[in-house]
C-alpha positions as CSV (number, residue, x, y, z in Angstrom):
1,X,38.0,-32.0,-73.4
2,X,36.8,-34.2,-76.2
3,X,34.6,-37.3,-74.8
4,X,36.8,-40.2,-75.5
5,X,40.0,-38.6,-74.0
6,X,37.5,-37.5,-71.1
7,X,36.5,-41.6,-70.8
8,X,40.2,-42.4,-71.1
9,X,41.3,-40.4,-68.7
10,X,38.5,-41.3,-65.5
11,X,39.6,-45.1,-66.7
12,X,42.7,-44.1,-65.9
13,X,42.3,-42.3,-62.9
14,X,40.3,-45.4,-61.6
15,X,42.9,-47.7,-62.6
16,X,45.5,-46.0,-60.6
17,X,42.8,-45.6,-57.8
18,X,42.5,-49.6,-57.9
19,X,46.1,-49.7,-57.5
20,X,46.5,-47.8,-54.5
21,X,44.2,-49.5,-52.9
22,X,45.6,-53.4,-54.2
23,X,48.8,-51.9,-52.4
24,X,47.5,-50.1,-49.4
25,X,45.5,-53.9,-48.7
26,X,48.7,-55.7,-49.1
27,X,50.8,-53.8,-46.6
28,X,48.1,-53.8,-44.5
29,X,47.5,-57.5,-44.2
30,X,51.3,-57.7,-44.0
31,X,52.7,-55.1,-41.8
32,X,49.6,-53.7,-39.9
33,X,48.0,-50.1,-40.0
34,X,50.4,-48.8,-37.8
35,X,53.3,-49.7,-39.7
36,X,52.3,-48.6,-43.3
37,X,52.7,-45.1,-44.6
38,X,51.6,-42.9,-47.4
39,X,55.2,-43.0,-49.1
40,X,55.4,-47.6,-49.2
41,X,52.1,-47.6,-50.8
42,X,53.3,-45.1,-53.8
43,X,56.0,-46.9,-54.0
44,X,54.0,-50.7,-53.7
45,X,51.7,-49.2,-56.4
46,X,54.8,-48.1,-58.6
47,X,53.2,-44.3,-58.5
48,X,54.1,-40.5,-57.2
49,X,53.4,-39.8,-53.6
50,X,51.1,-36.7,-54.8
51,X,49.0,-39.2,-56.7
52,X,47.9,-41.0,-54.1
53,X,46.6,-37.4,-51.8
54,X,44.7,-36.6,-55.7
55,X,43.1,-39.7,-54.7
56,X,43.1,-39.4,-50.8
57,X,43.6,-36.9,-48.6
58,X,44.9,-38.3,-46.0
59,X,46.0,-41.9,-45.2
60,X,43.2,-42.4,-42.5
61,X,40.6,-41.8,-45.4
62,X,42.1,-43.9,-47.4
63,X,42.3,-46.8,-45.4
64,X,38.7,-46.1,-44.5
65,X,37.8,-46.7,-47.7
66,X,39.6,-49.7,-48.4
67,X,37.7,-51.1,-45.5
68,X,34.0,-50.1,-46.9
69,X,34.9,-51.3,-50.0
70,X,36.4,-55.1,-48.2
71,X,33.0,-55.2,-46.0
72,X,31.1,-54.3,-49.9
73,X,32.7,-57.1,-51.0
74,X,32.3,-59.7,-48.8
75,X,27.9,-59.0,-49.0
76,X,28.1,-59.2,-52.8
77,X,29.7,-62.5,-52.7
78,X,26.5,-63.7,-49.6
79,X,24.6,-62.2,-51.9
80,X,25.9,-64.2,-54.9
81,X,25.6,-67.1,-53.3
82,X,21.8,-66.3,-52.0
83,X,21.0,-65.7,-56.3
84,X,22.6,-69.7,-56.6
85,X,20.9,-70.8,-53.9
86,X,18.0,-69.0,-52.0
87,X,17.9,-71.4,-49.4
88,X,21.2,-70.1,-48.3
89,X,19.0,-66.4,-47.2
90,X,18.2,-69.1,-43.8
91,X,19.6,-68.0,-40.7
92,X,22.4,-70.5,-40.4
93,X,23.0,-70.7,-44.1
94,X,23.1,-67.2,-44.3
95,X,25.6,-67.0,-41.1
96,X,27.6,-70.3,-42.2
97,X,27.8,-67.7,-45.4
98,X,29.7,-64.6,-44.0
99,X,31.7,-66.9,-41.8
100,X,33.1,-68.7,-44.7
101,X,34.4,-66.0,-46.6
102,X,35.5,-64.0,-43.8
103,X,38.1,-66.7,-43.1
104,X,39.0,-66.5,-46.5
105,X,39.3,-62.9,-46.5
106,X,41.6,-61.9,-43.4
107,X,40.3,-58.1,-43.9
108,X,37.0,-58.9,-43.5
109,X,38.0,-61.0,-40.5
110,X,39.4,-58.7,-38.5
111,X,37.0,-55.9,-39.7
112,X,34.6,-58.2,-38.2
113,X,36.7,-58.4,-34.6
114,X,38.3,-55.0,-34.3
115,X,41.6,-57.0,-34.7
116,X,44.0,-54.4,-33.3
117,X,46.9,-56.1,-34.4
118,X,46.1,-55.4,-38.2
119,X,44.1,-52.2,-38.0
120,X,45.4,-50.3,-34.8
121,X,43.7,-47.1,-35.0
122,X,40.9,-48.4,-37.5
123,X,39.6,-50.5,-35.1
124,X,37.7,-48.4,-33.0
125,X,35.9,-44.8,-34.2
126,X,37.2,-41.8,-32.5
127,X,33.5,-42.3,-30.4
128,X,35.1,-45.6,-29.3
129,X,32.8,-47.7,-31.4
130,X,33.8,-50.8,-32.8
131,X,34.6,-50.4,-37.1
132,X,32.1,-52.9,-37.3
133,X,29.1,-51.3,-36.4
134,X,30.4,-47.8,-37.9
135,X,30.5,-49.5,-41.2
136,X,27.3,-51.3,-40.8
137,X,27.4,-54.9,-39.3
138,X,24.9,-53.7,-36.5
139,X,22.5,-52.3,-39.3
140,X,22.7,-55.4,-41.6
141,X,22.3,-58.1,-38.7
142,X,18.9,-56.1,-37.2
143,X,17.7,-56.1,-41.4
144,X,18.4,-59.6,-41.7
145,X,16.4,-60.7,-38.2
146,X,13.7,-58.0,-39.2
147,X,13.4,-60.3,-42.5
148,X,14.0,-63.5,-40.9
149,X,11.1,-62.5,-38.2
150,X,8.7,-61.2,-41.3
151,X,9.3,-64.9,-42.8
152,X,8.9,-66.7,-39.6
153,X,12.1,-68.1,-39.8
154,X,13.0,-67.0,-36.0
155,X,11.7,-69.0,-33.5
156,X,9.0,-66.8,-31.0
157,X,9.3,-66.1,-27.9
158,X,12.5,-64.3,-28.1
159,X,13.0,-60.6,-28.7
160,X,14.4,-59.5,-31.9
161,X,17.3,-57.6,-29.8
162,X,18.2,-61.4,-28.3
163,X,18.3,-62.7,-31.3
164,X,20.6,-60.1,-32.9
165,X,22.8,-60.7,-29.6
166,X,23.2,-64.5,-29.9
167,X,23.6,-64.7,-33.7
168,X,26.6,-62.0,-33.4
169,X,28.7,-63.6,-30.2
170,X,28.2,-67.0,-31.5
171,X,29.4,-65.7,-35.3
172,X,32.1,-63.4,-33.5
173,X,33.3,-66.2,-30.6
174,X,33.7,-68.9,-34.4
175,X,36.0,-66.2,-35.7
176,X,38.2,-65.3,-33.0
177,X,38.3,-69.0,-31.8
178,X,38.4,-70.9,-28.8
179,X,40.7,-71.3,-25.9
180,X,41.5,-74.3,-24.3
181,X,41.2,-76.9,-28.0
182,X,44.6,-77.5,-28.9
183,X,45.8,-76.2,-31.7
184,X,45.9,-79.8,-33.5
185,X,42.4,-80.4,-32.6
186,X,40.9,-77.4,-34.3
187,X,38.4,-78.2,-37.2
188,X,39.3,-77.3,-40.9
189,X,37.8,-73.8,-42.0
190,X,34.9,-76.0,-43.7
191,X,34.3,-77.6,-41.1
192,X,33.8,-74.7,-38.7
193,X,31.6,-73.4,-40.7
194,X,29.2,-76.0,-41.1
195,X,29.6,-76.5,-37.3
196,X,28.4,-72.5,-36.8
197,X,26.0,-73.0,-39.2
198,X,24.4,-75.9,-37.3
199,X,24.9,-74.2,-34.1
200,X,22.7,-71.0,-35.4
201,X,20.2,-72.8,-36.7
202,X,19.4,-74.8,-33.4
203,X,19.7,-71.7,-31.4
204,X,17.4,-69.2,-33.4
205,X,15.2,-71.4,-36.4
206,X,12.3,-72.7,-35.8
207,X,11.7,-76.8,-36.5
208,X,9.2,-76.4,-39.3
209,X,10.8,-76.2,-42.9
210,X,9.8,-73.4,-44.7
211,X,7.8,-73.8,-48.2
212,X,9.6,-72.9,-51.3
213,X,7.3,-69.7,-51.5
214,X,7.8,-68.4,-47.7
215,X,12.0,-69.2,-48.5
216,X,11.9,-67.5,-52.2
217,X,10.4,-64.8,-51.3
218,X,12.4,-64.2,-47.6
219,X,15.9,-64.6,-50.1
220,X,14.6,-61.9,-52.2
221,X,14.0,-59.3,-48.9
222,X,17.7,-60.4,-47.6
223,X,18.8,-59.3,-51.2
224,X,16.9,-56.2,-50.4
225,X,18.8,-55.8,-47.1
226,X,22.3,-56.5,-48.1
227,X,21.7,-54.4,-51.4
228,X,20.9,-51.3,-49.4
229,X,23.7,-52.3,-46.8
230,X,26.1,-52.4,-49.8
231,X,24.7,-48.9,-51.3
232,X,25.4,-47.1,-47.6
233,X,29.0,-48.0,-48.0
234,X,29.5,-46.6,-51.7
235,X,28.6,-42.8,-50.4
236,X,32.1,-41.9,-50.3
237,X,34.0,-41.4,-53.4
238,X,37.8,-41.6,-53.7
239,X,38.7,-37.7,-53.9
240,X,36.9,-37.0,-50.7
């Protein structure tokens, strides 16, 4: 096959792959896992039902894409912001971060929760584990601390497992949200996150500002992190 049509034709191939997937998100965030089948996403993304199992085998690896690719996503965007703004690779900057653009994204939100609801069977691994933590999250909160501790911008005297533990309830308890504050009382999106952010920072940083030196060079180590975070979740490719 000559060259060009070979390019032209793995454009298109990923083009249609992109498609699938833009579909297969939409129903999801609409109907729920349980709910959405091989044949509406075809149809959603305007193609054959064959051509989505050349792309997929089945609909459980497809969906388990879609969620590597949301949570691959949602750290290039930290990680954007982190290149703007390296003070932003602080603990409750960093937190204040991922909170803010999982409320954006709802995906990411209820990757983040093992929302039932939205992702029935994708919740939880057939080991019972959490899609969370078999994507990652687990991995990419001990790198961060790891980093953070490194810098010294953990307070001592805590362990790094504690600190991993309070950093994900109090980031997990902001997302699902509280109990007993009415509903009209509930801060805007913003304003919960500058409210987590706060709260992480008093729990787990130490009061001494860090130099511009100690924080440049801590930002480029939580690039590290999330760079090798985001290359563990590109090992699968479509046709697997």
């Amino acid at each position: 096959m000559p060259l060009d049509h070979l390019a032209a034709s793995k454009q298109t191939d990923s083009e249609r792959a992109a498609r699938i997937l833009a579909a297969a998100r939409d129903l999801l965030l609409a109907w729920g896992y349980k709910r959405v089948t091989v044949d509406e996403i075809a149809r959603r993304a305007r193609i054959g039902k064959g051509t989505v199992y050349l792309h997929w085998k089945t609909k459980e690896v497809l969906f388990a894409e879609l969620l590597r690719r949301e949570f691959h996503d949602v750290m290039g965007l930290v990680a954007d912001r982190i290149e703007q703004d390296p003070a932003t690779a602080l603990p409750g900057r960093l937190v204040r971060e991922v909170y803010r653009q999982q409320v954006r994204r709802p995906l990411a939100r209820a990757i983040h929760i093992s929302d039932g609801d939205m992702l029935g069977a994708l919740a939880t691994t057939a080991d019972g584990h959490p899609v969370a933590q078999e994507l990652g999250h687990h991995a990419l909160l001990a790198g961060l601390v790891e980093v953070w501790r490194k810098h010294a911008l953990l307070v001592t005297g805590a362990s790094a497992a504690d600190q991993i533990y309070v950093i994900d309830t109090v980031l997990s308890g902001f997302l699902t949200g509280g109990v007993v504050t009415p509903a009209a009382q509930i801060p805007a999106p913003e304003r919960r996150a500058d409210l987590l952010g706060q709260v992480i920072k008093g729990a787990v940083e130490p009061s001494v500002t860090p130099s511009e030196v100690t924080l440049r060079a801590a930002a480029q180590d939580v690039l590290a992190v999330l760079a090798a975070t985001q290359a563990a979740t590109t090992g699968t490719s479509s046709r697997s």
